[in-house]
Each structure stands twice: as C-alpha cells, then as structure tokens.
C-alpha positions as CSV (number, residue, x, y, z in Angstrom):
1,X,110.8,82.3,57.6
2,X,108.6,82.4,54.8
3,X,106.0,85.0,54.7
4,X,102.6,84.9,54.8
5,X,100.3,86.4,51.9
6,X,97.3,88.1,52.8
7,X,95.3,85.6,51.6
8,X,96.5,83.3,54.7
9,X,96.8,86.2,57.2
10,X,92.7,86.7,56.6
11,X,91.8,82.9,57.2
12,X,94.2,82.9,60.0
13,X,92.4,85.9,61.5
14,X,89.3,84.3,60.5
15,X,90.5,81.2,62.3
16,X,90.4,83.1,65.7
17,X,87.0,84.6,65.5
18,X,83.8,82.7,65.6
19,X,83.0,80.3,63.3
20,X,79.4,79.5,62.4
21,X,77.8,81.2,65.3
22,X,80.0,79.2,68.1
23,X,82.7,81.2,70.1
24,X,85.1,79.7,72.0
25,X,83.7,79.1,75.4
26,X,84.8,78.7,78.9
27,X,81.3,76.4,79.2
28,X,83.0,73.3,79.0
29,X,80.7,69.7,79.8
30,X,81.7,69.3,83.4
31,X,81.5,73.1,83.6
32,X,77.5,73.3,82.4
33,X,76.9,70.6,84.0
34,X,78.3,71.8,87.5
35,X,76.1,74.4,86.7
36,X,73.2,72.6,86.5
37,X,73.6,70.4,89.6
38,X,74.6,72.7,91.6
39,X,71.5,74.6,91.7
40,X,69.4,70.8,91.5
41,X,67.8,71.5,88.4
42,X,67.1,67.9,86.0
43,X,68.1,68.4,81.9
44,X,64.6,68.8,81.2
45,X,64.1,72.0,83.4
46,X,67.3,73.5,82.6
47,X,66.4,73.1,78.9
48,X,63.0,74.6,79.5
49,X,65.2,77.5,81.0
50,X,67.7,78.2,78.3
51,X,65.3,77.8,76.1
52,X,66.6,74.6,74.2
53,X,66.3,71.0,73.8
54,X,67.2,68.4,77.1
55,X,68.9,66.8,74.0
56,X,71.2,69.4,73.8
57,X,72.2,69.7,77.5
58,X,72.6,66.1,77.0
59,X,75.2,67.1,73.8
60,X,76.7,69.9,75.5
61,X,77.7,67.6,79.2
62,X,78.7,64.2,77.1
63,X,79.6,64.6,73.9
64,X,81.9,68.2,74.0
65,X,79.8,70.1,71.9
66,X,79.8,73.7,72.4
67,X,77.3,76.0,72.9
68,X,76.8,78.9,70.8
69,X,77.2,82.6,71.3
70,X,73.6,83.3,72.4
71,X,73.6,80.0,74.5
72,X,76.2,81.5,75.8
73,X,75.0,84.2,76.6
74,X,71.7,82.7,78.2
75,X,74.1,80.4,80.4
76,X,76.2,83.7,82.0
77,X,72.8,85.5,82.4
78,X,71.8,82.3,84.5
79,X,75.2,82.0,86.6
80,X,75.3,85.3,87.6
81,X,71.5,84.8,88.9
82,X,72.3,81.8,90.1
83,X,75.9,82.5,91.3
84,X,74.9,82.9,95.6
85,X,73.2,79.6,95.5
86,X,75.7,77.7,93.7
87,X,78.5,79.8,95.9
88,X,76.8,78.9,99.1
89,X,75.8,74.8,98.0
90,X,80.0,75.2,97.3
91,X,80.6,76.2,100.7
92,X,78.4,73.6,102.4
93,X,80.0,71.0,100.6
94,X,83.8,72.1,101.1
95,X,82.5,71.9,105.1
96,X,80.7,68.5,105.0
97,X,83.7,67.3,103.1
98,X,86.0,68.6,106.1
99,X,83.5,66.9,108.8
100,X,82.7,63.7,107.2
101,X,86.3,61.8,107.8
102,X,86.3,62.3,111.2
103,X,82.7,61.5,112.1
104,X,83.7,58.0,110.0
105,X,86.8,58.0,112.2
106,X,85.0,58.0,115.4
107,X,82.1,55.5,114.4
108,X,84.7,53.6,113.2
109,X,86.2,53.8,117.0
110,X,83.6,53.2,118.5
111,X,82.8,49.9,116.5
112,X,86.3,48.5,117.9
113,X,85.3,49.0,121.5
C-alpha cells in the first residue's frame, strides 16, 4: 500500500471540506423543491424569500446545482418555520391518499349497477 505524502493527505482533506463556498448539502432538487410546494409558494416568491434569483430556484430543482452555505442556511431557517405547515399538508395528503381508492371503488360500483 503505498503511502501517501502530505502533500496528498492536505488536498484530500481539502477535498472533504467546502469548496468555493458550497458544502455538501442534504438540499437536493426534489428536496427544495418539496419544500417550496409544500407550503404553495411559486419560484418567484420563494426567491423573493431567500433572497435570490427565481433563476436560481429554477437551477437548484432542474439542473442539480447546489446551494451554497448561506443559502443553506436561509433554506433550514425557512424549514424549521415552515416545518408544521409542511408536516400537517403531509398528513392531509397521506389521508386523501388512503381515502381516494375506495371512493373511486364505489363510484366505480355504482356505475355498473
């Protein structure tokens, strides 16, 4: 196993830590922009919110780019304000989703008869 000189142990290191103000985030597209539907906000007002461009929401949901360290930052800040709204929209859904087969299942009876 050949050894490593320190040269190659410091960009490894460096490697690991952030590079050019981005950090590796748990904000991945469909996670920022679960975010942003949840609580029914368009690209334009989220924008407004995090203080950056729509175009950049836009990057950040299609393209995989990643937010920075203060972006991330500004998106925690607005999950945890926004984290009972988006909990309870979760829980509405989860029920809808558990009544809507059968009320499709009984129009779909009653259709037959």
């Amino acid at each position: 196993m050949p050894r490593m000189t320190q040269r190659k142990v410091k960009k490894v290191e460096a490697s690991k830590k952030k590079v050019r103000g981005y950090i590796s985030s748990v904000y991945t597209g469909a996670k920022i922009e679960k975010l942003r539907t949840s609580v029914g906000l368009t690209r334009q007002d989220f924008a407004s919110i995090l203080r950056v461009k729509p175009i950049t929401i836009w990057r950040w949901e299609t393209e995989g780019k990643r937010p920075r360290q203060y972006n991330v930052e500004a998106l925690q800040r607005f999950e945890q304000r926004y984290s009972g709204i988006i909990k309870a929209k979760d829980a509405i859904l989860e029920v809808i989703g558990q009544l809507t087969p059968r009320r499709v299942r009984k129009k779909a009876v009653k259709r037959r008869k």
